[in-house]
mmCIF file of the N, C-alpha and C atoms, coordinates in Angstrom:
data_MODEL
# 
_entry.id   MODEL 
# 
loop_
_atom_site.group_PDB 
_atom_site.id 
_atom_site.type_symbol 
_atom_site.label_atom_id 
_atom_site.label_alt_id 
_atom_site.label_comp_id 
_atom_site.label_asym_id 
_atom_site.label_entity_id 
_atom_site.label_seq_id 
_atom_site.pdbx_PDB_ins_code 
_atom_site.Cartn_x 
_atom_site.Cartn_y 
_atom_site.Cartn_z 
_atom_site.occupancy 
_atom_site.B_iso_or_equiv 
_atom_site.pdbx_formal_charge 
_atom_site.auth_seq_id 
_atom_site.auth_comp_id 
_atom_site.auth_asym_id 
_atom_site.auth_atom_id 
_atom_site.pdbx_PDB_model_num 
ATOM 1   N N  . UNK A 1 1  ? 50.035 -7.521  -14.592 1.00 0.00 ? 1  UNK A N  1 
ATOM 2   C CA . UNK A 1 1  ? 50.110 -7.837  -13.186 1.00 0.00 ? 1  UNK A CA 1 
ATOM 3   C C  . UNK A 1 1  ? 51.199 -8.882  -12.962 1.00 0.00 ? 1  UNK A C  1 
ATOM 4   N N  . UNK A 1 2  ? 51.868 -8.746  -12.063 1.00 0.00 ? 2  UNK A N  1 
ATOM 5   C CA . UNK A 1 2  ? 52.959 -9.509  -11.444 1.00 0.00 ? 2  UNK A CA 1 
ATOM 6   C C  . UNK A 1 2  ? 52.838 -10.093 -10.065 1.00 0.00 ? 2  UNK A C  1 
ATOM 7   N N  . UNK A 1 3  ? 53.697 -11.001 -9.788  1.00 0.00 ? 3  UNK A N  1 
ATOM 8   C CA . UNK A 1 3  ? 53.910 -11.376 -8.293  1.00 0.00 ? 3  UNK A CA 1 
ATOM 9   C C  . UNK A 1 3  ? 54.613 -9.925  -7.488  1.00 0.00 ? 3  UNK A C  1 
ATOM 10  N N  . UNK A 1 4  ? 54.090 -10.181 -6.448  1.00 0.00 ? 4  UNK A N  1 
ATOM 11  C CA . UNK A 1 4  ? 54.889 -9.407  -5.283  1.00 0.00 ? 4  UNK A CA 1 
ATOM 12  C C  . UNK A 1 4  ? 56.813 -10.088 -5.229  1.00 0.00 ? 4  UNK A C  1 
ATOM 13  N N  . UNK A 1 5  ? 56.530 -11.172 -5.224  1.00 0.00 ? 5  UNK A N  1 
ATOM 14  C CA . UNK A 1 5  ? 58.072 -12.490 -5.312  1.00 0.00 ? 5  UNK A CA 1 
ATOM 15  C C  . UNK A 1 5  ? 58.995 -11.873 -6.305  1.00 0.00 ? 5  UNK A C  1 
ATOM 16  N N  . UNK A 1 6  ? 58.596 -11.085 -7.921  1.00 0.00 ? 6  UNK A N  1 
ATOM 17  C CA . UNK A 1 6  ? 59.052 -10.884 -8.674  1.00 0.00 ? 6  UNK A CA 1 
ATOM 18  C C  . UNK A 1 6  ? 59.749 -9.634  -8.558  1.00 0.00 ? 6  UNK A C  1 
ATOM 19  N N  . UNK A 1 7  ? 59.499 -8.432  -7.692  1.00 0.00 ? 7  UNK A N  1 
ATOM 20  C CA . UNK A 1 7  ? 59.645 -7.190  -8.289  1.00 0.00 ? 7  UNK A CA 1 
ATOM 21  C C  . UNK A 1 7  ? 61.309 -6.901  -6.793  1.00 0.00 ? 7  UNK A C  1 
ATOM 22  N N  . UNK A 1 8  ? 62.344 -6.145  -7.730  1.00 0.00 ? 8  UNK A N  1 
ATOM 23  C CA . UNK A 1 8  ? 63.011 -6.089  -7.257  1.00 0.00 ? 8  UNK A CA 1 
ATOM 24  C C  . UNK A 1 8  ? 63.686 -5.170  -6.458  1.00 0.00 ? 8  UNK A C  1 
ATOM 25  N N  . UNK A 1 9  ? 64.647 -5.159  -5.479  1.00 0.00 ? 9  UNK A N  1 
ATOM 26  C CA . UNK A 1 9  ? 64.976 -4.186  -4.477  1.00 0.00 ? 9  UNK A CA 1 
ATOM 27  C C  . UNK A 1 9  ? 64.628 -2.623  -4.991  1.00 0.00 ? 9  UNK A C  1 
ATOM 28  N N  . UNK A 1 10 ? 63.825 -1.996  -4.117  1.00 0.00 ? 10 UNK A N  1 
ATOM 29  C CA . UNK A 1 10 ? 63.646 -0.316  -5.572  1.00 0.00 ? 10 UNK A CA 1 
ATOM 30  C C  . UNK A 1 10 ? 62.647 -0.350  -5.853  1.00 0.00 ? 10 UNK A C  1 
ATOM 31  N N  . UNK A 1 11 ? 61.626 -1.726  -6.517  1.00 0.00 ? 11 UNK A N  1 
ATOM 32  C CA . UNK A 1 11 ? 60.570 -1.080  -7.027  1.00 0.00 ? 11 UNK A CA 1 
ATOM 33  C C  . UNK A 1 11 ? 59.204 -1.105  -6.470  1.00 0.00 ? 11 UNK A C  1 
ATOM 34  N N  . UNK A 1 12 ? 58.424 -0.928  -6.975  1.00 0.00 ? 12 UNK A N  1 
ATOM 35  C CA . UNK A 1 12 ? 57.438 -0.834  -6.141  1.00 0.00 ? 12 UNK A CA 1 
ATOM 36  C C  . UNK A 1 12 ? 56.170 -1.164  -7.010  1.00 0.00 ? 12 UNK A C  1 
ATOM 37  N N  . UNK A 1 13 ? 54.925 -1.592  -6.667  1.00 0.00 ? 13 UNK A N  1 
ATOM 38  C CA . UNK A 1 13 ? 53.698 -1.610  -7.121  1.00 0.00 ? 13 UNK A CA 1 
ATOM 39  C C  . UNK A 1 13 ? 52.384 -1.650  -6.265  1.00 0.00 ? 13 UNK A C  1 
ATOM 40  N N  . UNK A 1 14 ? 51.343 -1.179  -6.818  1.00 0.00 ? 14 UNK A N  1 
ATOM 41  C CA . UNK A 1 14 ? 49.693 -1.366  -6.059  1.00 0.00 ? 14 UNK A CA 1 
ATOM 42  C C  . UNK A 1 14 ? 49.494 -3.060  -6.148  1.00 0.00 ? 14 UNK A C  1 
ATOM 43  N N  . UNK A 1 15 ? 48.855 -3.315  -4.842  1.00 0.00 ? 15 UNK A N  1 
ATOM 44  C CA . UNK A 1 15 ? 48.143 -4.614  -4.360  1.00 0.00 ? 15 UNK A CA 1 
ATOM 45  C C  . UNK A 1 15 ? 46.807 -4.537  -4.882  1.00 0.00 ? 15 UNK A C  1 
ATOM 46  N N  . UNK A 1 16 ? 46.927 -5.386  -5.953  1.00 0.00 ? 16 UNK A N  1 
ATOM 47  C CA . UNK A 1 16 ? 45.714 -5.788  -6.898  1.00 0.00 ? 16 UNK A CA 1 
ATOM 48  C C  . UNK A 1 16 ? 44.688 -6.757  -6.266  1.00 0.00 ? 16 UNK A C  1 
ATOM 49  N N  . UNK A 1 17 ? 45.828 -7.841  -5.892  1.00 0.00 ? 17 UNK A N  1 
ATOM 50  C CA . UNK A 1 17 ? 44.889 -8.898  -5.758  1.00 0.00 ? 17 UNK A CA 1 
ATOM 51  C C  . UNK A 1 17 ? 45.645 -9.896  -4.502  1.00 0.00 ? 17 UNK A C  1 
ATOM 52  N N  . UNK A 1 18 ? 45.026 -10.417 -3.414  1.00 0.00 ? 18 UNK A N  1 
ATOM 53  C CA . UNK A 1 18 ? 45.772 -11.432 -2.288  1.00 0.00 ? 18 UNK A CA 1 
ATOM 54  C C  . UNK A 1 18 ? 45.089 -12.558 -2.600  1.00 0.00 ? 18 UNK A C  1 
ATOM 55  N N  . UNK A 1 19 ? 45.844 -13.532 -3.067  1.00 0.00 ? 19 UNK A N  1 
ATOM 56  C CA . UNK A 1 19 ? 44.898 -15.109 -3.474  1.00 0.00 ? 19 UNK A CA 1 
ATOM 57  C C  . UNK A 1 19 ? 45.088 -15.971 -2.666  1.00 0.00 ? 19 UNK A C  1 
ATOM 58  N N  . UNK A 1 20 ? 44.211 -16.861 -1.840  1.00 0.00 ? 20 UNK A N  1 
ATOM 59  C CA . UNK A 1 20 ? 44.335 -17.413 -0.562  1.00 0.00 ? 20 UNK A CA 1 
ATOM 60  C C  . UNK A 1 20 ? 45.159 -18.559 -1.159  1.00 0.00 ? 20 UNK A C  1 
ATOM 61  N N  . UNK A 1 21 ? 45.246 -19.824 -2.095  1.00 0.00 ? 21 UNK A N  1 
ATOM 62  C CA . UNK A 1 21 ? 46.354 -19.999 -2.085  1.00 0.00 ? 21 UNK A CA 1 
ATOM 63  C C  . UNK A 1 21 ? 46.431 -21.373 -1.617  1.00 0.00 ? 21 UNK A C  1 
ATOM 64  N N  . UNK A 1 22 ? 46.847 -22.129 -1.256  1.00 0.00 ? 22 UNK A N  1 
ATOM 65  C CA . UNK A 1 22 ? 46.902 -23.467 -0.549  1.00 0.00 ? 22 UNK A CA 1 
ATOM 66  C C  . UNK A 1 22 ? 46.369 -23.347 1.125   1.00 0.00 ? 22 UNK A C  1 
ATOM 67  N N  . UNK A 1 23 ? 46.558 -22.172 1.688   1.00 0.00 ? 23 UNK A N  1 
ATOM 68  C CA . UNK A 1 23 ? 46.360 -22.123 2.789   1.00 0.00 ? 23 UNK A CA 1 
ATOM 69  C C  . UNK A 1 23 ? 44.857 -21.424 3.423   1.00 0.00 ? 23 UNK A C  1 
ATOM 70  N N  . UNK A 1 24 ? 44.420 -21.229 2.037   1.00 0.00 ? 24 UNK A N  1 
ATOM 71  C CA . UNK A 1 24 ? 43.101 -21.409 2.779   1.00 0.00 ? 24 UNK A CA 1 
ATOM 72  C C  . UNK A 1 24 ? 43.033 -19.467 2.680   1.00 0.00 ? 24 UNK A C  1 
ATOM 73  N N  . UNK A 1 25 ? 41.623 -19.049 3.753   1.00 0.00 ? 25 UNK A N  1 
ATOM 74  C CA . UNK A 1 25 ? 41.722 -17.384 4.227   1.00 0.00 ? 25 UNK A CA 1 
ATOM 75  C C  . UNK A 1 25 ? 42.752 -16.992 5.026   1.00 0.00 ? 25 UNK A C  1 
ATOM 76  N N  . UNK A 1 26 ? 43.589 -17.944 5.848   1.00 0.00 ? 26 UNK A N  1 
ATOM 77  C CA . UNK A 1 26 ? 44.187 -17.643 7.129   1.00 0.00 ? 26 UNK A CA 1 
ATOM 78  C C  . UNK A 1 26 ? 45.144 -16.474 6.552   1.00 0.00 ? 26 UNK A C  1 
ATOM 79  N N  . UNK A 1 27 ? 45.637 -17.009 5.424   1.00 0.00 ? 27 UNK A N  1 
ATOM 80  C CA . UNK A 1 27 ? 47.233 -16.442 5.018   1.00 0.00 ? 27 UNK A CA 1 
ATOM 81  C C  . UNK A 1 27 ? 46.818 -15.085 4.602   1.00 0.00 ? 27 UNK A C  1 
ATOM 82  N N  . UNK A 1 28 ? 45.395 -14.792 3.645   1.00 0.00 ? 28 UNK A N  1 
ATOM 83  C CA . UNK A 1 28 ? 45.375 -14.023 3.005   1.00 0.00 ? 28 UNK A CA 1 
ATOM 84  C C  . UNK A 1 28 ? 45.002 -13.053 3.938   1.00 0.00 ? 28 UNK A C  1 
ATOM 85  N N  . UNK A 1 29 ? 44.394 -13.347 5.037   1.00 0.00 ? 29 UNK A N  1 
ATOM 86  C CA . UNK A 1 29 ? 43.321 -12.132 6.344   1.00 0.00 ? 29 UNK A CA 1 
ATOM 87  C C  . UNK A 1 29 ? 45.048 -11.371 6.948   1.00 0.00 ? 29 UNK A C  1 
ATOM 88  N N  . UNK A 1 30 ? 46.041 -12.365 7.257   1.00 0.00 ? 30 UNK A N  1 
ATOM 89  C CA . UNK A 1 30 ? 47.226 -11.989 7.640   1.00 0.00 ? 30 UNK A CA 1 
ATOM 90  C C  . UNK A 1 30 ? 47.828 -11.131 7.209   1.00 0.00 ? 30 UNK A C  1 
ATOM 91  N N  . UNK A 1 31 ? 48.103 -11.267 5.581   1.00 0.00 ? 31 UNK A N  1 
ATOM 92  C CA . UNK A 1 31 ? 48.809 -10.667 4.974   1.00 0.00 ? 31 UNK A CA 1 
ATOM 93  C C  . UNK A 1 31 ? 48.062 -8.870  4.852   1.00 0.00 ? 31 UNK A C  1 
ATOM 94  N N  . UNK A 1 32 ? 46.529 -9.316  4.353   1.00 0.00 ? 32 UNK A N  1 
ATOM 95  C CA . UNK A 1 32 ? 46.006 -8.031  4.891   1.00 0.00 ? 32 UNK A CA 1 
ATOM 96  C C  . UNK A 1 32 ? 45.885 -7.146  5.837   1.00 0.00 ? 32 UNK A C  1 
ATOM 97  N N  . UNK A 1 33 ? 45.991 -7.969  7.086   1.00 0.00 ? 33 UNK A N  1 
ATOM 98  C CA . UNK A 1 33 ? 46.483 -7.228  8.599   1.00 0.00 ? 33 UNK A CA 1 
ATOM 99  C C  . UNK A 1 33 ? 47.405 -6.925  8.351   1.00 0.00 ? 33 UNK A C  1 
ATOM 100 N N  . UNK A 1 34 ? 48.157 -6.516  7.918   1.00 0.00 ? 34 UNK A N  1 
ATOM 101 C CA . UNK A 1 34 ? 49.738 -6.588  7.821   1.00 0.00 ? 34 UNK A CA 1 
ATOM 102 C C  . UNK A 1 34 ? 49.917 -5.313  7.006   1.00 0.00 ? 34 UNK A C  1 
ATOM 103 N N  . UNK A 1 35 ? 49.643 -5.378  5.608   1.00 0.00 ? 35 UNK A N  1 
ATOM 104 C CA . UNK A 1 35 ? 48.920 -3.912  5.255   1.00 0.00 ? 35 UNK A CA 1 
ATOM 105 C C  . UNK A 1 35 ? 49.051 -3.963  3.842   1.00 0.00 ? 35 UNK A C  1 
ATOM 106 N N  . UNK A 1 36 ? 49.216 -5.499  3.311   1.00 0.00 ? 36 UNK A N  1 
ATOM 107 C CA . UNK A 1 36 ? 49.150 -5.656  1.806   1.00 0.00 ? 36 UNK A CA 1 
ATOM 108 C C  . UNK A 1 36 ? 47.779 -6.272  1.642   1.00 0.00 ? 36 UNK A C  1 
ATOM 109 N N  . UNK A 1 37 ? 46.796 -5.164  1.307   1.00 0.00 ? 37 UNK A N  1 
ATOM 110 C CA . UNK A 1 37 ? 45.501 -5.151  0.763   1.00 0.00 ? 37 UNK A CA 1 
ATOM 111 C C  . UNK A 1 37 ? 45.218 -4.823  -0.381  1.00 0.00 ? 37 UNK A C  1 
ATOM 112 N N  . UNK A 1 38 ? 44.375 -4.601  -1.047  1.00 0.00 ? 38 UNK A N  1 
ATOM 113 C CA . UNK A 1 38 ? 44.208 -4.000  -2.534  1.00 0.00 ? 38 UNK A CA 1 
ATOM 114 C C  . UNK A 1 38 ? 44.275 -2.797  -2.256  1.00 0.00 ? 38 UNK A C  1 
ATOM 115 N N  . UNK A 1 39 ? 44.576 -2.376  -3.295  1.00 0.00 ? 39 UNK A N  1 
ATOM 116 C CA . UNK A 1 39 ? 44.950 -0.515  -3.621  1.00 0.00 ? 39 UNK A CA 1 
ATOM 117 C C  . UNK A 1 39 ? 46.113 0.162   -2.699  1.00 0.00 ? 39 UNK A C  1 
ATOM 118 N N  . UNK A 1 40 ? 47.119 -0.769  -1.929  1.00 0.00 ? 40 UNK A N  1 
ATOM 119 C CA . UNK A 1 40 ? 47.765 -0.239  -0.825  1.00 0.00 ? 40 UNK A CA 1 
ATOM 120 C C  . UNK A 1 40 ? 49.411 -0.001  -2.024  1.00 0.00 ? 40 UNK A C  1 
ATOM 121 N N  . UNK A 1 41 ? 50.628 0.464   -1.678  1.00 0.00 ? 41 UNK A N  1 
ATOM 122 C CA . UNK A 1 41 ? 51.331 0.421   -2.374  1.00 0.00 ? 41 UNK A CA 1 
ATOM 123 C C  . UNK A 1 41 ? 52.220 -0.248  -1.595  1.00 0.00 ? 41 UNK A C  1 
ATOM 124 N N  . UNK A 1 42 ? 53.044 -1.009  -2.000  1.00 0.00 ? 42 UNK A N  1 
ATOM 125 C CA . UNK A 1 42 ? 54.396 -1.820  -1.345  1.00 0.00 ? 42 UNK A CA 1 
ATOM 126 C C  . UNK A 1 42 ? 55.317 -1.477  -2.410  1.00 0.00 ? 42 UNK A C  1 
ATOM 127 N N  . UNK A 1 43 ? 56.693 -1.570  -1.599  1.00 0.00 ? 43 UNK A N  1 
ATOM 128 C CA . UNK A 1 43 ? 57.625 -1.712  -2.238  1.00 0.00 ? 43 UNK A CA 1 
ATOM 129 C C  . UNK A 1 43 ? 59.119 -2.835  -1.813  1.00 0.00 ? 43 UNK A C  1 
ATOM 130 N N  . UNK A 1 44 ? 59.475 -3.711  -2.781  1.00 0.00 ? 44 UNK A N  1 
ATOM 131 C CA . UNK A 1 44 ? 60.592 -4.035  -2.360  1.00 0.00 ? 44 UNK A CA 1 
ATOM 132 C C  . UNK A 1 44 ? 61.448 -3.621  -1.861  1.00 0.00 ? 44 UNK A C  1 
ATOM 133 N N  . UNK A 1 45 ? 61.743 -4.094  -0.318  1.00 0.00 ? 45 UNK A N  1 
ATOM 134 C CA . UNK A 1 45 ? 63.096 -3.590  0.198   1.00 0.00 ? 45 UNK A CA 1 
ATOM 135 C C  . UNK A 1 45 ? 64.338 -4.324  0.013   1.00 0.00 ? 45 UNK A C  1 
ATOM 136 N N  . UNK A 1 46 ? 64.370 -5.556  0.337   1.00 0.00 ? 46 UNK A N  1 
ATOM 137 C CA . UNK A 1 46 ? 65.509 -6.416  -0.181  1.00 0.00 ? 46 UNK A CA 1 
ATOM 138 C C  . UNK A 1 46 ? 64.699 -8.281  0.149   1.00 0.00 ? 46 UNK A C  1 
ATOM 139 N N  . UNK A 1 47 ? 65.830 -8.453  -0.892  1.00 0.00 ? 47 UNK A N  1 
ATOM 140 C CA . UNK A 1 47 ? 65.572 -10.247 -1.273  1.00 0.00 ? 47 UNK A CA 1 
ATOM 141 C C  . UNK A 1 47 ? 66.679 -11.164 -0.084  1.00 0.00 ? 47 UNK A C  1 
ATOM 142 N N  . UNK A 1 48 ? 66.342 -11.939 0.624   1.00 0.00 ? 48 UNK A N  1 
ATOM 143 C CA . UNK A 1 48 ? 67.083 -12.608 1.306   1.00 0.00 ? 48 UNK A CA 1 
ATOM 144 C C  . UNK A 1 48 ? 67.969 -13.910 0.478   1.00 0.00 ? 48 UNK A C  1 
ATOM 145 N N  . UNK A 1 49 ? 69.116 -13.901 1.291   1.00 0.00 ? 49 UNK A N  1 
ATOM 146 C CA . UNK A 1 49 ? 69.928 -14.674 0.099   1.00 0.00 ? 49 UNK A CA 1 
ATOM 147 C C  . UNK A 1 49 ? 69.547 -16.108 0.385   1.00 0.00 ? 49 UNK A C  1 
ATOM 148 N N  . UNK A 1 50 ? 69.586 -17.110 -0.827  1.00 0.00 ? 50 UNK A N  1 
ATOM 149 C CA . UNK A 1 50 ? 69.524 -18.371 -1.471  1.00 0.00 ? 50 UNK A CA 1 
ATOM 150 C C  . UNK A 1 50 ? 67.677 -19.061 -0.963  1.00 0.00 ? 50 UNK A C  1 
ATOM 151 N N  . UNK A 1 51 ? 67.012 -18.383 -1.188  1.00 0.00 ? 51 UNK A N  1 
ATOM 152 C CA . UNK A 1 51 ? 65.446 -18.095 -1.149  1.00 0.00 ? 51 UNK A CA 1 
ATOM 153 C C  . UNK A 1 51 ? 65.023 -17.972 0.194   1.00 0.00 ? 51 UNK A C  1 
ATOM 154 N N  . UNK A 1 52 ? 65.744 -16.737 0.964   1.00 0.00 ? 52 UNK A N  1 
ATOM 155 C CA . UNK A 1 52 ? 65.207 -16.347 2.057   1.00 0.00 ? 52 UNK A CA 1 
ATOM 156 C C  . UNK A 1 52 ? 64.257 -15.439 1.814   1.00 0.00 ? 52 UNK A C  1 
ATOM 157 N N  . UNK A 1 53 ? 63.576 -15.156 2.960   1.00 0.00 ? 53 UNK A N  1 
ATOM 158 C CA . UNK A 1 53 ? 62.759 -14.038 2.746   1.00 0.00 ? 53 UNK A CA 1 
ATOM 159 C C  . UNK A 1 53 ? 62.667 -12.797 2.709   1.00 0.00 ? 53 UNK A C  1 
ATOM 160 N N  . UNK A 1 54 ? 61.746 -12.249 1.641   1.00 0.00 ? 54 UNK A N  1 
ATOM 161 C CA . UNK A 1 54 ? 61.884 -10.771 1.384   1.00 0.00 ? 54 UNK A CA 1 
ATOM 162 C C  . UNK A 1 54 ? 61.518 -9.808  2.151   1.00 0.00 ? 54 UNK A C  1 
ATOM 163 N N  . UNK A 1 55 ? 62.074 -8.501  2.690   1.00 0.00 ? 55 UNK A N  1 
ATOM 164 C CA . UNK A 1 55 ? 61.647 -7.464  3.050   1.00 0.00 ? 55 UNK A CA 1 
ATOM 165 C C  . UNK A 1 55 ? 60.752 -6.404  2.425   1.00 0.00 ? 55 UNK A C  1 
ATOM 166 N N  . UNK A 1 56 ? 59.408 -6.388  2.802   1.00 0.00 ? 56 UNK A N  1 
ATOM 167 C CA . UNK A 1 56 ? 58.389 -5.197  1.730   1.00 0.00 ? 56 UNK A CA 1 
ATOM 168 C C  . UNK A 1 56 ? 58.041 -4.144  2.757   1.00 0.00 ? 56 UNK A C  1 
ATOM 169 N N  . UNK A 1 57 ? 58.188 -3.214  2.142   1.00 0.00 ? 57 UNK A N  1 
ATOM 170 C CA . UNK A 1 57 ? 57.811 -2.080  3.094   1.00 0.00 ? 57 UNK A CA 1 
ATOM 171 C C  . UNK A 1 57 ? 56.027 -2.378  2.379   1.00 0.00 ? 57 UNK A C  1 
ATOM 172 N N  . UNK A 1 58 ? 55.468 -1.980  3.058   1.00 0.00 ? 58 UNK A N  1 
ATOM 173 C CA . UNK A 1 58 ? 53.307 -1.149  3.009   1.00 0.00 ? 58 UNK A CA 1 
ATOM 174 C C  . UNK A 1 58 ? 53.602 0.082   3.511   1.00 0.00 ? 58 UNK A C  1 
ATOM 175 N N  . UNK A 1 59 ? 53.238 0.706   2.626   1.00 0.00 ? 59 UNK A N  1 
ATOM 176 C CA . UNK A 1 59 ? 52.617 2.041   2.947   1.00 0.00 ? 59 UNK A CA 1 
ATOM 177 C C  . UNK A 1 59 ? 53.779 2.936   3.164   1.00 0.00 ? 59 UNK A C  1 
ATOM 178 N N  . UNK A 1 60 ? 54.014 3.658   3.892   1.00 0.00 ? 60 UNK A N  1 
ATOM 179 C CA . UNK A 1 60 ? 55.463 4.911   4.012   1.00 0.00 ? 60 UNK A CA 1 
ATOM 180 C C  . UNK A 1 60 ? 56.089 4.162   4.881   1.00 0.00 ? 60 UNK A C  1 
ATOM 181 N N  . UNK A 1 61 ? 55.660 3.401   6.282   1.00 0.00 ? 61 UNK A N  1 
ATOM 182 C CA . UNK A 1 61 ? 56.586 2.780   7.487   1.00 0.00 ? 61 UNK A CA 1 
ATOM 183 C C  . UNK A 1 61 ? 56.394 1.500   7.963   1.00 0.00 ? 61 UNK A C  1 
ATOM 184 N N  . UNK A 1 62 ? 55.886 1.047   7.491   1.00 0.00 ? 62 UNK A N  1 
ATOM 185 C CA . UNK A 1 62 ? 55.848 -0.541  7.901   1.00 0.00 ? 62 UNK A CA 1 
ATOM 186 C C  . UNK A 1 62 ? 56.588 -1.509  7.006   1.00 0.00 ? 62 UNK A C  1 
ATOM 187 N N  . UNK A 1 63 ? 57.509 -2.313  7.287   1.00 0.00 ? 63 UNK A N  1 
ATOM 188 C CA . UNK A 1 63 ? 58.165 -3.256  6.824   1.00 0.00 ? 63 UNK A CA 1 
ATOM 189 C C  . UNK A 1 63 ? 58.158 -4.429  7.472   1.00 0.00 ? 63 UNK A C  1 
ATOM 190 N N  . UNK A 1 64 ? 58.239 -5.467  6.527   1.00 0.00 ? 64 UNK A N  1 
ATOM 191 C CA . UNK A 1 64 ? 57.400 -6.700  6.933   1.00 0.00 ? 64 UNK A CA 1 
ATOM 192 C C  . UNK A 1 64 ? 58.405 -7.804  5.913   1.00 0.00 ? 64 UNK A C  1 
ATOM 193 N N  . UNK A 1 65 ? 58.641 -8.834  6.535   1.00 0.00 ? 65 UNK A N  1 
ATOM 194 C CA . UNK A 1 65 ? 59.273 -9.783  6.155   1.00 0.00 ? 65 UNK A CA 1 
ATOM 195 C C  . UNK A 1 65 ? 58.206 -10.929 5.999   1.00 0.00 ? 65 UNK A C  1 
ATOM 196 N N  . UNK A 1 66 ? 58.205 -11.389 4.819   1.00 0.00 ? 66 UNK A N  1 
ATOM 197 C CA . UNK A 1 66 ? 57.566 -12.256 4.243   1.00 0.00 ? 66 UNK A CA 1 
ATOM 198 C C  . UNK A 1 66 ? 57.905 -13.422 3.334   1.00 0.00 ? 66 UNK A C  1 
ATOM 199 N N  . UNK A 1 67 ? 57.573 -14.784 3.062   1.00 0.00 ? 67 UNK A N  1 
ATOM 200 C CA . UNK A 1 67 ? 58.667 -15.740 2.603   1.00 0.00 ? 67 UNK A CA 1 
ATOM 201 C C  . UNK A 1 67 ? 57.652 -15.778 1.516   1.00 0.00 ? 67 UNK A C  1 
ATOM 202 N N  . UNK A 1 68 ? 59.067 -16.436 0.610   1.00 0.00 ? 68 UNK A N  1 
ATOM 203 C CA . UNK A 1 68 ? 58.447 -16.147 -1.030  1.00 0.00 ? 68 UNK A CA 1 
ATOM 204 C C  . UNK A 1 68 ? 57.729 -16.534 -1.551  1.00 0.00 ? 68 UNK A C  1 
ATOM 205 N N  . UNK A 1 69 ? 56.545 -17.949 -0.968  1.00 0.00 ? 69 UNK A N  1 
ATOM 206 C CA . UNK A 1 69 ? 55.957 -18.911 -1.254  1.00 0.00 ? 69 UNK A CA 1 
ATOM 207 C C  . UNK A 1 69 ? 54.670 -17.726 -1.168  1.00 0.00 ? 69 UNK A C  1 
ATOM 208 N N  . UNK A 1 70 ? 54.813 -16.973 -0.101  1.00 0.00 ? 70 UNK A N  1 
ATOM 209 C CA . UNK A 1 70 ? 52.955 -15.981 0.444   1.00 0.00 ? 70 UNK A CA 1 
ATOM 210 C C  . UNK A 1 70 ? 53.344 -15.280 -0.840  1.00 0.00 ? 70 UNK A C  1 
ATOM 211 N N  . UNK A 1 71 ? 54.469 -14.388 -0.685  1.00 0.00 ? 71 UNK A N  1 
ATOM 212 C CA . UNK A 1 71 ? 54.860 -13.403 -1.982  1.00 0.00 ? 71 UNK A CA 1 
ATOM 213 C C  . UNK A 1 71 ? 54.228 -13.593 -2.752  1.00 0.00 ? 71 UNK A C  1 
ATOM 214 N N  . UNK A 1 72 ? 54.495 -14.841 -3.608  1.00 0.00 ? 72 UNK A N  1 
ATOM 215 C CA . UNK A 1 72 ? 54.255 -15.306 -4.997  1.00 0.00 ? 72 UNK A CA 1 
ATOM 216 C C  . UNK A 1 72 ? 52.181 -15.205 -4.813  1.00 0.00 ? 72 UNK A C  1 
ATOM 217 N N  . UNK A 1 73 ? 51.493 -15.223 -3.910  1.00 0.00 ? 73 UNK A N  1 
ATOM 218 C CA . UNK A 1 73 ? 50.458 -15.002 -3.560  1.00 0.00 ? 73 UNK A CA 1 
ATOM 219 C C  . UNK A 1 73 ? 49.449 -13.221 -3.519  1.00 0.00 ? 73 UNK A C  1 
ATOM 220 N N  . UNK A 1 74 ? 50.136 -12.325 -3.619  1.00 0.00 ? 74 UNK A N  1 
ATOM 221 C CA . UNK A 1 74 ? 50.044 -11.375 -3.731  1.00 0.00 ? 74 UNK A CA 1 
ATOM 222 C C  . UNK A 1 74 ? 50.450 -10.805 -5.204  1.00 0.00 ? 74 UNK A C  1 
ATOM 223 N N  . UNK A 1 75 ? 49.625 -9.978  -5.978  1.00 0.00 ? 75 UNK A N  1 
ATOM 224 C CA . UNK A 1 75 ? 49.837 -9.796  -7.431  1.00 0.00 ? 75 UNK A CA 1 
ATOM 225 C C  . UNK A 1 75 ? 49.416 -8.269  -7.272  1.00 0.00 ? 75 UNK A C  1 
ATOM 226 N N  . UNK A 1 76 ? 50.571 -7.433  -7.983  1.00 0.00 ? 76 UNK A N  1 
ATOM 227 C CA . UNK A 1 76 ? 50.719 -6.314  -7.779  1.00 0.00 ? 76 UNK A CA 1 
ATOM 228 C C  . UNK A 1 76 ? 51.081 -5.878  -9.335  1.00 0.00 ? 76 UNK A C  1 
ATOM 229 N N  . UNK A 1 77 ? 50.400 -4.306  -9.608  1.00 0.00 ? 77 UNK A N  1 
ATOM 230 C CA . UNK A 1 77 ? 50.698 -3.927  -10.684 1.00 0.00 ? 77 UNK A CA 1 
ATOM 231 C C  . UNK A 1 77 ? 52.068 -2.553  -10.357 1.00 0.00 ? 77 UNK A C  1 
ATOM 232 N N  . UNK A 1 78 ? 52.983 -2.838  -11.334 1.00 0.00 ? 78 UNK A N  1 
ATOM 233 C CA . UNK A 1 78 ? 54.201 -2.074  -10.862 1.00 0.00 ? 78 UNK A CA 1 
ATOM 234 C C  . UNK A 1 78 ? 53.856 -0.413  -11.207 1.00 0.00 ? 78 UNK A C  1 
ATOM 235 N N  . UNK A 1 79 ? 54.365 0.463   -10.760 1.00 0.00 ? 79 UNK A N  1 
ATOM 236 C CA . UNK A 1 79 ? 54.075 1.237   -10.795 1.00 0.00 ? 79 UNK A CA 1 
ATOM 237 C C  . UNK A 1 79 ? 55.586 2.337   -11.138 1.00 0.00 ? 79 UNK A C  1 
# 
C-alpha cells in the first residue's frame, strides 16, 4: 500500500484506506464525498509544479484537485 501523494501521472490504484489525519473526520467525510472511498479506483492525472496540487480523477469522470498534505492521507493499492 502506498500514498495517493506517491503514484504518478498514468497510474492508478484502489482506495484502501482514508486516515483522518490531523484534521480530525472533517477531511476524511470530504474526501469521501468527493469519491475517494474504499474500493473506488483513482488515478493520477497530473502533479502541480513546486508542491502544488494534484489532479486525481475517481471513478471514469470526476476530477478533483487535491493538495498533497490530504493526498499523503489516502493509501491506495496500485493496480
Amino acid at each position: 500500500m502506498v500514498s495517493l501523494e506517491s503514484l504518478q501521472p498514468g497510474e492508478s490504484g484502489i482506495v484502501e484506506i482514508v486516515e483522518a489525519g490531523q484534521f480530525e473526520n472533517g477531511l476524511s467525510v470530504r474526501l469521501r464525498a468527493l469519491g475517494l472511498s474504499s474500493t473506488h479506483q483513482v488515478s493520477m492525472v497530473r502533479r502541480g509544479w513546486f508542491g502544488g496540487p494534484l489532479v486525481v480523477r475517481a471513478g471514469k469522470a470526476t476530477e478533483i484537485a487535491i493538495r498533497r498534505t490530504e493526498a499523503e492521507l489516502v493509501k491506495v493499492r496500485k493496480v
